[in-house]
C-alpha positions in Angstrom: 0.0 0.0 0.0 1.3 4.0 -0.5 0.8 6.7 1.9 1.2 10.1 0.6 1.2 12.7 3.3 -1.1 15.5 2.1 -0.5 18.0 4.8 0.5 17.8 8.8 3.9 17.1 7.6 6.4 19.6 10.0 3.4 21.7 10.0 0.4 21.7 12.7 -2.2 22.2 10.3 -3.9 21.0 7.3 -3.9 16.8 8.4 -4.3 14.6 5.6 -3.2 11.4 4.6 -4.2 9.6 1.2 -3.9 5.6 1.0 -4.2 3.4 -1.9 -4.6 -0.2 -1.3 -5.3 -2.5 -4.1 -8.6 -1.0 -5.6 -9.5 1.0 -2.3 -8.7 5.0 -2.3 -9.4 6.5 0.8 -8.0 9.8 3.3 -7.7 9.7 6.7 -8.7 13.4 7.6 -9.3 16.4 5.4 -7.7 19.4 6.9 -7.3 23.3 6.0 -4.0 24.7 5.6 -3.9 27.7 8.0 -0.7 30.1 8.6 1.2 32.5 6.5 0.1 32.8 2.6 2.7 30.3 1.2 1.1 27.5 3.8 -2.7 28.9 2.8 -2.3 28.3 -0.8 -2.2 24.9 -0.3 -5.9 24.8 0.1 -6.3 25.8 -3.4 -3.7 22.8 -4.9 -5.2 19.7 -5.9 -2.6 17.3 -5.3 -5.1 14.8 -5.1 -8.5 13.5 -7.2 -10.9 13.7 -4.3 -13.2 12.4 -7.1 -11.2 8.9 -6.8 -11.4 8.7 -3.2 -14.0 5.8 -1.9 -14.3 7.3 2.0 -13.1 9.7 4.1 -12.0 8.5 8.0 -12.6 11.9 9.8 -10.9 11.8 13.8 -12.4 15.0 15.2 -14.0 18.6 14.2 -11.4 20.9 14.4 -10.7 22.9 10.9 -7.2 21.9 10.6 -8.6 17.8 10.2 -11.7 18.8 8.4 -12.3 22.0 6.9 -11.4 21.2 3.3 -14.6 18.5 3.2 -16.8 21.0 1.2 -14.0 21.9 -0.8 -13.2 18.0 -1.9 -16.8 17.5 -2.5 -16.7 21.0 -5.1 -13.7 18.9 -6.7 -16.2 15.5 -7.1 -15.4 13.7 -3.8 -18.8 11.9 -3.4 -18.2 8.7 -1.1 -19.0 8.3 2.7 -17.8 10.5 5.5 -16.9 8.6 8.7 -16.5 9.9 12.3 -18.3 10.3 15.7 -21.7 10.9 16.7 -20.4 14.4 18.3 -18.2 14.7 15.3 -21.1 14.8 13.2 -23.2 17.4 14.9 -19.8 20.1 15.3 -19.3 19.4 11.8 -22.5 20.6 10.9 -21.9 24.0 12.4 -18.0 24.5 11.9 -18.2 23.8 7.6 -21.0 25.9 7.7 -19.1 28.7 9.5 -16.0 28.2 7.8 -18.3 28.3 4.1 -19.2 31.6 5.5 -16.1 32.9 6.4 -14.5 31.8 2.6 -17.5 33.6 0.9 -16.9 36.9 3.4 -13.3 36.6 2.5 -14.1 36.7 -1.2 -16.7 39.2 -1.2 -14.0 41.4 1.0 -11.4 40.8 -2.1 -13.4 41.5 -4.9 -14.4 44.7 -2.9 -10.3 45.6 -3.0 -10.1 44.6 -6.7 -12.9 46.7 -7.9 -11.9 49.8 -6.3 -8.1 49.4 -7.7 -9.4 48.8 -11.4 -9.0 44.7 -11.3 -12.1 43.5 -12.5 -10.8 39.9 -12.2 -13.2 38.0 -9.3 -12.2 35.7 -6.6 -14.2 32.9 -6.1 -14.1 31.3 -2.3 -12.2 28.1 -1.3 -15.9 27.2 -1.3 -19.4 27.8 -0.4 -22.1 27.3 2.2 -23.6 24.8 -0.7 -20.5 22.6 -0.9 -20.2 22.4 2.9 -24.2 21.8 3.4 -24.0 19.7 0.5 -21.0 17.2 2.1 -22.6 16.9 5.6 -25.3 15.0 4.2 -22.7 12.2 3.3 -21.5 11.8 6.9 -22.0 8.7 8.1 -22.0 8.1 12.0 -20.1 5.2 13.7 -19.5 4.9 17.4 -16.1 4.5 19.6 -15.0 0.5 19.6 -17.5 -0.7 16.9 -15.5 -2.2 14.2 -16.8 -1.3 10.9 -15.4 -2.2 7.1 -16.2 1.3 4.8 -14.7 -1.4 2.0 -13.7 -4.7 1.7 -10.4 -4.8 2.0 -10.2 -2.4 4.8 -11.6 -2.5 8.5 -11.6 0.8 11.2 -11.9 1.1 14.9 -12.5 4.4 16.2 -11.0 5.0 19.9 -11.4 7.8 21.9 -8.6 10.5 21.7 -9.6 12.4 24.5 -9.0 15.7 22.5 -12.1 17.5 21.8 -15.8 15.9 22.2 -15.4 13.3 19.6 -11.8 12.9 18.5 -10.5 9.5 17.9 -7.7 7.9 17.0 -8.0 4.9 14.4 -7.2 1.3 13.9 -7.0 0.7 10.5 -6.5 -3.1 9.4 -5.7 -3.2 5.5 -5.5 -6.8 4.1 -3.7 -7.5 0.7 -2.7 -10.7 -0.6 -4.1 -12.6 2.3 -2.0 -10.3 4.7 -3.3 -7.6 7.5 -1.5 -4.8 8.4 -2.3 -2.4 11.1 -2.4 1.2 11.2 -3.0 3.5 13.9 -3.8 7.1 13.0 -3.6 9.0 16.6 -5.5 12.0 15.0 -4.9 15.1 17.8 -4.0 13.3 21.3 -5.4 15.0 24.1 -4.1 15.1 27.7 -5.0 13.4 30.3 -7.8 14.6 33.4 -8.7 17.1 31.0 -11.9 18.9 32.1 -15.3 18.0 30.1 -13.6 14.9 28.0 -12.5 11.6 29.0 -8.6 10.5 28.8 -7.6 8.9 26.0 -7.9 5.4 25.4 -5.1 2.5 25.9 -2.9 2.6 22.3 -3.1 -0.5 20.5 -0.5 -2.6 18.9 0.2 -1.9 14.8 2.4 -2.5 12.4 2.8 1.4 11.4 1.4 4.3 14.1 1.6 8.2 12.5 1.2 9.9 15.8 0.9 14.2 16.2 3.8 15.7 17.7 2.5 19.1 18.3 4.1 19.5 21.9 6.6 16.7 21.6 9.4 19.5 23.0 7.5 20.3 25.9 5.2 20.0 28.6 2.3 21.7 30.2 1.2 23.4 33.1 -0.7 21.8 35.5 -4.8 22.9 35.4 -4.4 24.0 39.0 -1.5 26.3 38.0 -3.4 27.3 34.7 -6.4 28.7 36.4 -4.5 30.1 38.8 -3.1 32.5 36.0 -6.4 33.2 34.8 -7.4 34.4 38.1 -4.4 36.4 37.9 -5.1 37.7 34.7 -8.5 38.2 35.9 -7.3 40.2 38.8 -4.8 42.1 36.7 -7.3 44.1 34.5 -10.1 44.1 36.6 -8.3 46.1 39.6 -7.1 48.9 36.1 -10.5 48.4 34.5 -9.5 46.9 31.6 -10.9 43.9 29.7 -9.3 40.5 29.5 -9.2 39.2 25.8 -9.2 35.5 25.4 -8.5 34.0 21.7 -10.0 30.7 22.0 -11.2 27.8 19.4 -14.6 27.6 19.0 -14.7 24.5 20.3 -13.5 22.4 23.3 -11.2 25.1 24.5 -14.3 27.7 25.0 -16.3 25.5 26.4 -13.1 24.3 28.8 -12.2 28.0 29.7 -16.0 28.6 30.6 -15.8 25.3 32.8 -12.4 27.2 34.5 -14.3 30.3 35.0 -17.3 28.8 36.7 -15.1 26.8 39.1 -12.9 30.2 39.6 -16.5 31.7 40.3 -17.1 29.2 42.8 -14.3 30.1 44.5 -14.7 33.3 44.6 -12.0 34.5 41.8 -13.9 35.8 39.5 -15.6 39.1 40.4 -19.1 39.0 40.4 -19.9 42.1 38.5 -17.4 40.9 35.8 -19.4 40.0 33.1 -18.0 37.5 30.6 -19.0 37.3 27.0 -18.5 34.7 24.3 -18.4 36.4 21.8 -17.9 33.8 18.9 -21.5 32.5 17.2 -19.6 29.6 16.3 -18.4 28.8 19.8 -22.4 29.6 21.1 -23.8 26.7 19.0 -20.8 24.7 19.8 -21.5 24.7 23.6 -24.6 23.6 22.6 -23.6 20.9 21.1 -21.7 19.8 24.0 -24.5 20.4 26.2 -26.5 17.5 23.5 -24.2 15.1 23.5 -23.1 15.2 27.2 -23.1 11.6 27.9 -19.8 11.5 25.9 -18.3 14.0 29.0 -15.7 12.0 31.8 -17.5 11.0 34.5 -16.7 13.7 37.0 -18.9 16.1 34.6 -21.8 14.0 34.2 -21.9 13.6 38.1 -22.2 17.3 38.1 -25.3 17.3 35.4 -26.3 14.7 37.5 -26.7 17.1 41.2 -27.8 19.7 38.5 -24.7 21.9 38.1 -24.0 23.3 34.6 -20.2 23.6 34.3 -21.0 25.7 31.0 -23.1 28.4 32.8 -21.8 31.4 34.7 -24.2 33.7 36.5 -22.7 37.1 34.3 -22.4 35.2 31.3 -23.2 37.1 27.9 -23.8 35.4 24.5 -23.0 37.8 22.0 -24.5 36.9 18.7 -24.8 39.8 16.8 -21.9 42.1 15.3 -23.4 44.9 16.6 -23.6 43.1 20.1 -19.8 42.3 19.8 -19.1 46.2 18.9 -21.0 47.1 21.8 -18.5 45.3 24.1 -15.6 47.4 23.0 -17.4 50.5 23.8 -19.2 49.7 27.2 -16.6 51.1 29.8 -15.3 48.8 32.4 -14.0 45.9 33.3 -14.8 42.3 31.3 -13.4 39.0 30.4 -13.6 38.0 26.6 -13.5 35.2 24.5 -13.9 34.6 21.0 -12.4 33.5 18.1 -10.5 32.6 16.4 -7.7 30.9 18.7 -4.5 32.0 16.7 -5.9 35.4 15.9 -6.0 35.4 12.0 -9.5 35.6 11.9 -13.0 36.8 13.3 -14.2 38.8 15.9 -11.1 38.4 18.0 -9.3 40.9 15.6 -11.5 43.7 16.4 -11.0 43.1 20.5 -6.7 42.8 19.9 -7.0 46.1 17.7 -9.3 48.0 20.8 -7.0 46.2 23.7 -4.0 44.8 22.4 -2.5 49.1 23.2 -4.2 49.4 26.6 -1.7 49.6 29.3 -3.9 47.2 32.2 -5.4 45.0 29.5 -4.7 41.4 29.5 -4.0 39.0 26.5 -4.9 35.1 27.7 -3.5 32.6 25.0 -4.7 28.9 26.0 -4.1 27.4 22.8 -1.5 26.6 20.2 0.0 29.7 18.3 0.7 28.1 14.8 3.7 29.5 13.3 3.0 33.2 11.0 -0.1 33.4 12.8 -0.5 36.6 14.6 -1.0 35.4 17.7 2.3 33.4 17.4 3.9 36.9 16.7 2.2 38.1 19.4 3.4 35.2 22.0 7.2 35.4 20.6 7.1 38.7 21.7 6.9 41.6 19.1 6.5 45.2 20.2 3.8 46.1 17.6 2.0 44.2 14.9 -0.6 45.1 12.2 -4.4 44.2 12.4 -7.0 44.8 10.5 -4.5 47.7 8.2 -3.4 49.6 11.3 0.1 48.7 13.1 -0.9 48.3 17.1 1.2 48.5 19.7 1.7 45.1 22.4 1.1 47.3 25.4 -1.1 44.7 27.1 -0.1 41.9 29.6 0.6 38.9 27.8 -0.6 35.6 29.5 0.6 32.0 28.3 -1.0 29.6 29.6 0.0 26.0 28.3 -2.1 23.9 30.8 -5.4 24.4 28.7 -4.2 22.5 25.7 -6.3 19.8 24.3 -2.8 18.1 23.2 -0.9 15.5 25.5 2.5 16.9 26.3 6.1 15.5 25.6 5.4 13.0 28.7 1.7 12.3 27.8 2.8 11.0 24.5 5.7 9.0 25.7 3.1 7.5 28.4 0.7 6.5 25.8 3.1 5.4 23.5 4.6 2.8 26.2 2.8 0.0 25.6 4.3 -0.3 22.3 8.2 0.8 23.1 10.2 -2.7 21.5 7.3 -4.1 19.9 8.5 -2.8 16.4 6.4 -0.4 15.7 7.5 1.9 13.0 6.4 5.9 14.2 5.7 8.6 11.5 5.4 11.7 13.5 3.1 14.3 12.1 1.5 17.3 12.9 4.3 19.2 14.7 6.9 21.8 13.8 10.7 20.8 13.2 11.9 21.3 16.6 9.1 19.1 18.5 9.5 16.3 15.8 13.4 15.8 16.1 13.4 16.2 19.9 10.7 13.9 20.4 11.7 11.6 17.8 15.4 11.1 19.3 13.4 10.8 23.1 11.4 8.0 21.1 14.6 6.5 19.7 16.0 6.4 22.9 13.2 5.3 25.4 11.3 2.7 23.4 14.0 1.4 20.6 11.9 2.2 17.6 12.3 3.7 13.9 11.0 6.9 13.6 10.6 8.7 10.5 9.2 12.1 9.9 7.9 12.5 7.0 7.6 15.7 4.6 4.8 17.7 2.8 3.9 15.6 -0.4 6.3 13.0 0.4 4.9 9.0 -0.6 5.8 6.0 1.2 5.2 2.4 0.2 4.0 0.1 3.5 4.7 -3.2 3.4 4.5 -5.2 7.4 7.8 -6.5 7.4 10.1 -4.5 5.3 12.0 -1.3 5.0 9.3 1.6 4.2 10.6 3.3 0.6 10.1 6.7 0.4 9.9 9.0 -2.7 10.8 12.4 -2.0 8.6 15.3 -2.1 8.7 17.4 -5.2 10.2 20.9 -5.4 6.7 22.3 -5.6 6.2 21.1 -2.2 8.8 23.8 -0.2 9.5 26.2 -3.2 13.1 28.0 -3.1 13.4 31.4 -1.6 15.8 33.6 -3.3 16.8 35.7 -0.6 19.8 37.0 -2.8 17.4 38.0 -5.5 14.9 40.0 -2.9 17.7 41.8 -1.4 19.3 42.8 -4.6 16.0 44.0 -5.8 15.3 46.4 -2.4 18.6 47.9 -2.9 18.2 48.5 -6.4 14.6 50.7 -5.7 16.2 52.0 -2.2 19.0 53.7 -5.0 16.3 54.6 -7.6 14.3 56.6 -4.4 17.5 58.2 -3.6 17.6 59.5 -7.0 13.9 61.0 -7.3 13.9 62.0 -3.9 17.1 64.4 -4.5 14.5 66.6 -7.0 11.5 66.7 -4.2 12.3 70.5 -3.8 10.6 70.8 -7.5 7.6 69.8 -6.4 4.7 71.6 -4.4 4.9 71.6 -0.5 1.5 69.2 -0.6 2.9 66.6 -2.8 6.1 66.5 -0.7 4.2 66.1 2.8 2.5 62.9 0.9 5.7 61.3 0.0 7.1 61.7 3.6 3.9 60.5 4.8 3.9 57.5 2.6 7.4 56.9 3.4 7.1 57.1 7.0 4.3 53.7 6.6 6.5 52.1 4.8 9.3 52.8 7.6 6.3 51.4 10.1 6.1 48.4 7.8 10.1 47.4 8.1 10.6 48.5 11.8 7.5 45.6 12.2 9.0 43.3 10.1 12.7 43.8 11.2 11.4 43.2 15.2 9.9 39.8 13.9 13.2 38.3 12.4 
């Protein structure tokens, strides 16, 4: 059988994994791209026919494993859609909202062509149609109930212990009269998480592609992590200020509301504070939750049980409405925040950054992973200002982050759950983390448990055969073009000269054109201080 690794490959984002096995075609997630342009533009490469795949194996919600369903369905994918009951029902709301968001973004950019004279249109990734239109081929299947989406081929979903829903999958391929196992950990999650059960015990396989996203690291303990909040909380609500929390949609909402009602109960968070979500998305999301809470650990449901909502908080505020969200910028006073989305590149959470991110006495709560040339990465790393929404705003704010709310297992969790299968022979493809986690987890791997570990690049194939050497082909060039950093150089020297040159006749010209050039100048100094604090 091949593997060809469609995205998630020393990246975070964009999970994907095409196998072909005899006459079966299939993909283990379908993930957006999300990061700088370069890493976006691979949403709009088909490097794949979706309209050969048979099935898609979905693990969980999140956009980054299945926002680019609707857009594999515009390009003919037409088979079955597997994952979780709870799966199923976020999926209905996220495509939906990530449909709306494309066609927002579009409208936005044919707006900017029109009024510079480019009549040219931009169509979205893809529509609300596409994204209705591939929900309708989901197919349900429940945790440990072994099902076979085609002959050849036979799938266990497991519980993750991510987000509501997530699994990791057991995928038993038989050719030629031999089975071969593969274990697709999907996004781990950590252990006495609150709302979600741990993850289940890892099962032996031939072959296990497991995430890597905090292999280099560990986190916080929750304890420690809500102690932070209430010091974040304290922080801005003693100056007045507001306290802005990026968050995913969901899990990690509905987790930070679940922090703030047992803060509340302790007395931490004031009781005039009110706290909005302001996030539609994350509104129907908690919903969700609420529906399907029987898949909660059992120290939640006990809670439902005494009738105790962990998701409700006395001065809670569901902000639906942009107008509603506007409002919250312009009502004096302290109040805690959160909306999306959780690396700051889109939504509502731009508009809060761009009204807080300057206020001296604000605070800036980050309880999720900053992919890299996102702006809340930039943000975290440290830079003095950054630009949002066309304006360059300065980082006057108190930065908070706090690693303990992560839905990923840490460097630890993942060695503990990989354990069962140190010297069995398991062959390890990390995915789904940045170069640094991969190698340092990979050599802790090497070291610990004795295995082969491999981590695999974007577009890269391998052929899988139980018992032999994997052989690789190597990603083409297409898949990391060359930077010529020689070339830009040259090229910003050469019009630095040429602006020398006009610039020495300015005196020609009238006082009011003169003032424009320095004013023009002067932004583009603002753009290369920016960029110059971020290298």
């Amino acid at each position: 059988m091949k593997i060809r690794f469609m995205g998630a490959a020393q990246t975070v984002t964009g999970s994907c994994y095409v196998i072909e096995t005899g006459g079966t075609r299939f993909a283990v997630d379908c993930g957006m791209h999300q990061g700088n342009a370069e890493i976006e533009k691979r949403n709009y490469s088909n490097e794949y026919d979706p309209s050969r795949l048979d099935f898609i194996l979905v693990t969980h919600a999140h956009i980054d494993h299945s926002g680019l369903l609707p857009r594999v369905h515009a390009d003919g994918f037409r088979g079955p859609v597997y994952c979780t009951p709870p799966t199923r029902d976020l999926l209905e709301i996220m495509l939906l909202d990530s449909a709306h968001i494309q066609e927002m973004e579009a409208e936005w950019q044919n707006k900017k062509r029109t009024r510079h004279g480019d009549a040219r249109p931009v169509e979205p990734l893809y529509t609300s149609a596409d994204a209705e239109a591939v929900t309708r081929l989901i197919r349900p299947v429940d945790y440990r109930e072994p099902f076979e989406p085609a002959g050849n081929v036979r799938v266990t979903y497991r519980d993750a212990g991510h987000i509501l829903g997530s699994a990791f999958l057991l995928v038993e391929i038989t050719e030629n009269g031999d089975t071969t196992r593969l274990v697709f950990s999907g996004d781990l999650g950590r252990p006495d998480q609150l709302l979600i059960r741990d993850p289940s015990e890892l099962v032996s396989a031939h072959y296990l592609f497991m995430e890597s996203t905090y292999g280099d690291r560990e986190h916080k303990d929750e304890r420690k992590s809500r102690d932070e909040l209430a010091e974040a909380i304290a922080y801005s609500y003693g100056r007045g200020e507001k306290v802005i929390i990026p968050a995913f949609a969901v899990e990690r909402t509905q987790e930070v509301l679940y922090s703030l009602h047992l803060l509340a109960k302790d007395g931490r968070l004031p009781a005039d504070m009110p706290v909005y979500v302001d996030s539609p998305l994350a509104i129907k999301a908690t919903e969700v939750f609420r529906k399907n809470s029987k898949y909660f650990d059992e120290q939640t449901q006990a809670l439902y049980a005494a009738g105790e909502d962990p998701l409700r908080l006395p001065n809670l505020r569901y902000t639906q409405e942009t107008r509603e969200s506007q409002a919250i910028n312009t009502t004096p006073g302290p109040a805690v925040v959160i909306s999306a989305s959780g690396m700051c590149n889109a939504g509502r959470i731009k508009h809060h950054l761009r009204h807080n991110l300057w206020r001296e006495g604000a605070s800036i709560v980050f309880v999720g992973y900053q992919g890299q040339g996102t702006p809340g990465r930039r943000i975290v790393d440290g830079v003095k200002s950054i630009r949002i929404l066309n304006e360059e705003v300065a980082v006057n704010a108190r930065i908070f982050t706090i690693g303990g709310f992560s839905a990923h297992a840490g460097q630890s969790q993942i060695m503990a759950w990989l354990e069962s299968q140190c010297g069995t022979g398991v062959e390890v493809f990390l995915v789904h983390g940045e170069e640094r986690a991969q190698k340092t987890l990979a050599a802790l791997i090497r070291e610990k448990c004795g295995l082969k570990v491999r981590i695999p690049a974007y577009l890269e194939e391998v052929t899988l055969k139980a018992g032999t050497e994997p052989a690789a082909v190597a990603p083409p060039a297409k898949a990391r073009p060359e930077i010529d950093w020689t070339y830009l150089a040259a090229e910003t020297e050469a019009k630095i000269a040429e602006l020398n040159k006009r610039l020495a006749h300015m005196d020609e010209r009238s006082w009011v054109d003169q003032s424009d050039v320095r004013d023009r100048l002067l932004e583009i100094h603002s753009d290369l201080a920016g960029l110059i604090s971020e290298l």
